[in-house]
LUMVO-170271 format. One line per field, with one value per residue: residue number from 1; x, y, z of N, C-alpha, C, CB in turn. Coordinates in steps of 0.1 Angstrom, whole numbers. Glycine has a CB too. Example, Ala and Ser with C-alpha at 12.3 -4.5 7.8 and 13.67 -1.06 7.14 Angstrom:
! LUMVO-170271
resi: c(1|2);
nx: c(132|128);
ny: c(-57|-22);
nz: c(78|71);
cax: c(123|137);
cay: c(-45|-11);
caz: c(78|71);
cx: c(132|129);
cy: c(-33|0);
cz: c(78|79);
cbx: c(113|141);
cby: c(-45|-6);
cbz: c(90|57);
END
This chain:
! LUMVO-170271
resi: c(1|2|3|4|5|6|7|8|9|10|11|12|13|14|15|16|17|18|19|20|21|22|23|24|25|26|27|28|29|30|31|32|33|34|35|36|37|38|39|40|41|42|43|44|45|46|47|48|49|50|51|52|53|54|55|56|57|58|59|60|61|62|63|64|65|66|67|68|69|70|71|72|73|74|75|76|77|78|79|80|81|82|83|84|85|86|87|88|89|90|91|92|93|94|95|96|97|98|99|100|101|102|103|104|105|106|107|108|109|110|111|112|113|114|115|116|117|118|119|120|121|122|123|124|125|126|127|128|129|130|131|132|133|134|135|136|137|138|139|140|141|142|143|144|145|146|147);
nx: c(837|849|888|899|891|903|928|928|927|954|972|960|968|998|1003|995|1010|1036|1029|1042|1066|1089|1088|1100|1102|1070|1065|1079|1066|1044|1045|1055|1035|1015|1031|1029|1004|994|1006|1000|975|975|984|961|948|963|959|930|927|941|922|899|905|905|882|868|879|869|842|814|814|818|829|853|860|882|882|901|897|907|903|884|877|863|839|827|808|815|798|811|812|815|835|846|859|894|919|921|953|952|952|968|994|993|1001|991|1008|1020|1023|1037|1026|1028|1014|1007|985|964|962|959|932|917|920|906|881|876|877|854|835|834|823|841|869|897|921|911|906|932|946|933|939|969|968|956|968|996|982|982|1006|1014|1002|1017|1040|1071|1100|1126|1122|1123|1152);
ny: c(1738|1736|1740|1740|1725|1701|1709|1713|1690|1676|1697|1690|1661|1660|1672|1653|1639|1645|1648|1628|1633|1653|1685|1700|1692|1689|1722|1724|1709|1721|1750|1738|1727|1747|1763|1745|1752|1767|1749|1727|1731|1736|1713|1696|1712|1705|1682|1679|1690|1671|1649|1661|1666|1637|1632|1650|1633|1612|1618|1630|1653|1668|1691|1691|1718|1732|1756|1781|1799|1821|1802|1783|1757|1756|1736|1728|1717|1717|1722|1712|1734|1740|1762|1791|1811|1824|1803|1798|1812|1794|1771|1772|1769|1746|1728|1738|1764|1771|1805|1831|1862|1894|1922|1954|1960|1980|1978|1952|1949|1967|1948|1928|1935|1943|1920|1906|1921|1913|1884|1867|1844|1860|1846|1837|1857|1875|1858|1862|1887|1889|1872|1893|1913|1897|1891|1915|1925|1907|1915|1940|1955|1951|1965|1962|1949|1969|1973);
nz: c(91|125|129|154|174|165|163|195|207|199|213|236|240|233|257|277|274|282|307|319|326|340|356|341|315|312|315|289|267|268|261|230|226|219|204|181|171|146|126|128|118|95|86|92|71|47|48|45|16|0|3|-3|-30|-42|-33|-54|-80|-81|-82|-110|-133|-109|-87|-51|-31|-7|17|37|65|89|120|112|88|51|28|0|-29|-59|-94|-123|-150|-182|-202|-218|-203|-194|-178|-146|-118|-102|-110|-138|-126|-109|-82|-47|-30|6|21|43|50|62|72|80|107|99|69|70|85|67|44|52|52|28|15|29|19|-3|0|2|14|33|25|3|-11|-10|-30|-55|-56|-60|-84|-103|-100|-112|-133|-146|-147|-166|-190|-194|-219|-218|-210|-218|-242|-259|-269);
cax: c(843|860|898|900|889|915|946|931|930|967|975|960|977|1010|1006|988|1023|1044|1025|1051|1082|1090|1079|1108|1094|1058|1067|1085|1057|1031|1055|1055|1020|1008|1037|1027|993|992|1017|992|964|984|983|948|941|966|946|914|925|945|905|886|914|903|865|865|883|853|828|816|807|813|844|852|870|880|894|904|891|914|901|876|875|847|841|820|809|809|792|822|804|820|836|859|872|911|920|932|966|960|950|977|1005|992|998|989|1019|1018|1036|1032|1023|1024|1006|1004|975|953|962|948|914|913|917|897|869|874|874|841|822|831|818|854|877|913|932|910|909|943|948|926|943|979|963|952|985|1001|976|981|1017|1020|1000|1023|1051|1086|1107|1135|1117|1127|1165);
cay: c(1729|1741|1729|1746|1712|1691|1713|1714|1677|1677|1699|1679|1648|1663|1679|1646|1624|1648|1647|1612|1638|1665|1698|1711|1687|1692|1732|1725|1703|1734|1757|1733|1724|1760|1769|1738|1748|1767|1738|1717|1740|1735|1700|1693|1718|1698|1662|1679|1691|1662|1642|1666|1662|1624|1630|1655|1626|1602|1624|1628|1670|1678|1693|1696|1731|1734|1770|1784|1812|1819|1782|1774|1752|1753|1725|1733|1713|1725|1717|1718|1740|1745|1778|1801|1819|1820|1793|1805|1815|1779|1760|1772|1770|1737|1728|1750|1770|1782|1817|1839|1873|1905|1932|1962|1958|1988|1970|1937|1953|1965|1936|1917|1939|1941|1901|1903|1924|1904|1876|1855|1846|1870|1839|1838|1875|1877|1853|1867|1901|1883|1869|1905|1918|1892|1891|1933|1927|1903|1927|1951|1957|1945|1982|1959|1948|1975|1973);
caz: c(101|130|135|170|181|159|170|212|214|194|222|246|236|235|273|283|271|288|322|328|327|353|354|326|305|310|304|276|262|268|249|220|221|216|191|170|169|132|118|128|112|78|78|86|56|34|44|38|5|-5|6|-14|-44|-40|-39|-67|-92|-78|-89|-124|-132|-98|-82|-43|-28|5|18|51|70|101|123|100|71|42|18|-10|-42|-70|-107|-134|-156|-199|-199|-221|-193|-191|-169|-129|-122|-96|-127|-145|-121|-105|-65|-41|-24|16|23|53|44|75|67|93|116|94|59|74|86|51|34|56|52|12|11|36|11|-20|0|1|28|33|18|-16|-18|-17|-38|-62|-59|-67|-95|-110|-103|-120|-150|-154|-148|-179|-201|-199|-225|-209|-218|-223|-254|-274|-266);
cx: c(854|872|898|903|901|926|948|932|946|974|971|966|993|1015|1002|1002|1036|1040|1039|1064|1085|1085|1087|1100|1082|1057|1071|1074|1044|1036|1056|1039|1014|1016|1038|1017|989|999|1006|978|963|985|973|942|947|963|930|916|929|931|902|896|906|890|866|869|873|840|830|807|810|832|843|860|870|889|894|900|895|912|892|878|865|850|830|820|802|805|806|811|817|820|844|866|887|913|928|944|967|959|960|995|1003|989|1001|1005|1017|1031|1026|1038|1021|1024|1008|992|963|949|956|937|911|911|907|882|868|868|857|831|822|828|834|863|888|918|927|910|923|951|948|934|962|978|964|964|992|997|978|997|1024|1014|1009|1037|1062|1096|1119|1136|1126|1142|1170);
cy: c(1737|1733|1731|1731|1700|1697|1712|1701|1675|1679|1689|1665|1648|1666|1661|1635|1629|1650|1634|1623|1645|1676|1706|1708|1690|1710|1734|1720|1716|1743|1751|1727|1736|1770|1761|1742|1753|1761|1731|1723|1737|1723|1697|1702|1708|1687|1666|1684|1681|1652|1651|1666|1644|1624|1635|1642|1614|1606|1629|1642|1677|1680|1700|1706|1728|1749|1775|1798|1814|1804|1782|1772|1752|1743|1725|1719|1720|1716|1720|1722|1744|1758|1782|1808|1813|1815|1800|1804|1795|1768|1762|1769|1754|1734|1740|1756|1777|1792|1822|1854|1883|1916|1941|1962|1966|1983|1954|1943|1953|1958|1927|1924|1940|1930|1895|1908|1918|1893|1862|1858|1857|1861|1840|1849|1881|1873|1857|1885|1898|1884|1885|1911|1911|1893|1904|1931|1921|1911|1939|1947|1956|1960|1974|1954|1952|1982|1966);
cz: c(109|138|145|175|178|170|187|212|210|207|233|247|243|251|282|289|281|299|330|332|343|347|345|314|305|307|292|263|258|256|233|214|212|203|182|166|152|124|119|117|99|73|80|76|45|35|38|23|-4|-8|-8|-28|-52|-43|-52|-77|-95|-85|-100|-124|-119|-88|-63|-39|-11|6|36|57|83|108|118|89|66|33|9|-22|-50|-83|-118|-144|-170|-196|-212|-214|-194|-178|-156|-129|-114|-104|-137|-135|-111|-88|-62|-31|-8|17|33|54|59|70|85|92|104|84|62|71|69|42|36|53|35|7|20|28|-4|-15|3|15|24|23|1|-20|-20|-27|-51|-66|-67|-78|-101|-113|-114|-135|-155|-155|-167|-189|-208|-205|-218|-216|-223|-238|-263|-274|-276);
cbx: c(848|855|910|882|874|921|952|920|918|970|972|949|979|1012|990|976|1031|1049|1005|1059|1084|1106|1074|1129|1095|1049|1072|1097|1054|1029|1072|1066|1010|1007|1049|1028|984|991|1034|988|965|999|991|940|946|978|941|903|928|957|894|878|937|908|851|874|897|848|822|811|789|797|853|851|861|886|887|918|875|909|898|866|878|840|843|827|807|820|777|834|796|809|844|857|869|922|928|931|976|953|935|975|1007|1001|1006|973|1023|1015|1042|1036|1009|1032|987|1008|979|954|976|946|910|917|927|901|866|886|893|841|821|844|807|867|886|925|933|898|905|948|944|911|940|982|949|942|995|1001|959|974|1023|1018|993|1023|1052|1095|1115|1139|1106|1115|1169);
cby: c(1716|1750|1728|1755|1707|1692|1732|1719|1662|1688|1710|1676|1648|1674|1699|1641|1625|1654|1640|1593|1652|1669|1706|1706|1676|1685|1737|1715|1691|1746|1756|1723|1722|1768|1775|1725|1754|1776|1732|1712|1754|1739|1690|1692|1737|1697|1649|1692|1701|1656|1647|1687|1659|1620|1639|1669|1620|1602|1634|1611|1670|1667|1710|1690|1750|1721|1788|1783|1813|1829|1774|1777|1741|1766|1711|1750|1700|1736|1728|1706|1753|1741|1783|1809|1817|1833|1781|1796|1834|1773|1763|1786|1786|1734|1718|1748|1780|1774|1830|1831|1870|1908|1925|1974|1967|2001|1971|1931|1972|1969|1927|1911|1954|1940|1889|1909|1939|1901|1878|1858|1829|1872|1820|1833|1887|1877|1846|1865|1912|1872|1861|1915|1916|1882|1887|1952|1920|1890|1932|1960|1968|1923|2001|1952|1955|1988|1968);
cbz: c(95|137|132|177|176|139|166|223|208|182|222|247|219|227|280|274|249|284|322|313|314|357|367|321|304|323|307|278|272|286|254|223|234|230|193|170|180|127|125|144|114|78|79|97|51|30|65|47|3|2|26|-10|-36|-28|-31|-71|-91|-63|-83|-133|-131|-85|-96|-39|-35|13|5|52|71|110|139|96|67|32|25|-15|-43|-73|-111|-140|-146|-213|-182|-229|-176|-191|-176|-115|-112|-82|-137|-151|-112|-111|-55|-31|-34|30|8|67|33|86|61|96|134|92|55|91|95|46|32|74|62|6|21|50|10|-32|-13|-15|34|50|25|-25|-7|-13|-37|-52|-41|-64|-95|-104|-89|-116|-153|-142|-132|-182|-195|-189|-230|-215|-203|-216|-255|-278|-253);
END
């Protein structure tokens, strides 16, 4: 699903309301339209996941995901499937957290092409790579240990 369309009518709204003003205000309004637009991006992800939070508890075996791919959203269901795997760092740590991560321009590409051949967006690949870090980080012996 692409938000494109949610955040232009947003914008459109906003420029539409401030057409009654003068022309500071209808600049000002443009300026604020276009620098709300990934604020807005952020909360139609957190209604679609708060929604799919809401189906998943409806449904019996079956769990919904939603994840973000620059303006697209995906929404997937899944089968809860009996596992032994060690539970996710987001299953262990609970709600989800936004942070805004800059990477130089080459380190992007790279990631983005890393997370394109394992098949996952940038956001779960990095996620995913957090995670590893974190899980090798707790493996290892704390030196203060043996103080």
């Amino acid at each position: 699903m692409d938000l494109t369309k949610y955040t232009a009518q947003l914008r459109e709204n906003l420029i539409a309301a401030a057409a009654l003003g003068d022309e500071s205000t209808q600049a000002t309004a443009a300026t604020l339209a276009s620098a709300t637009e990934n604020s807005a991006r952020l909360v139609l992800l957190a209604a679609l996941s708060d929604l799919a939070s809401e189906v998943s508890s409806a449904l019996d075996g079956h769990t919904v995901h939603v994840s973000v791919d620059d303006t697209d959203a995906h929404v997937d269901v899944r089968k809860n499937t009996p596992t032994n795997e060690a539970p996710t760092f987001e299953e262990m740590t609970g709600d989800i957290s936004r942070v805004t991560l800059r990477l130089v321009e080459q380190m992007k590409a790279r990631a983005e092409e890393a997370a394109a051949q394992s098949g996952q967006s940038l956001n779960s690949w990095l996620s995913h790579a957090v995670h590893g870090a974190l899980r090798d980080q707790m493996r290892k012996p704390d030196p203060r240990d043996y103080y």
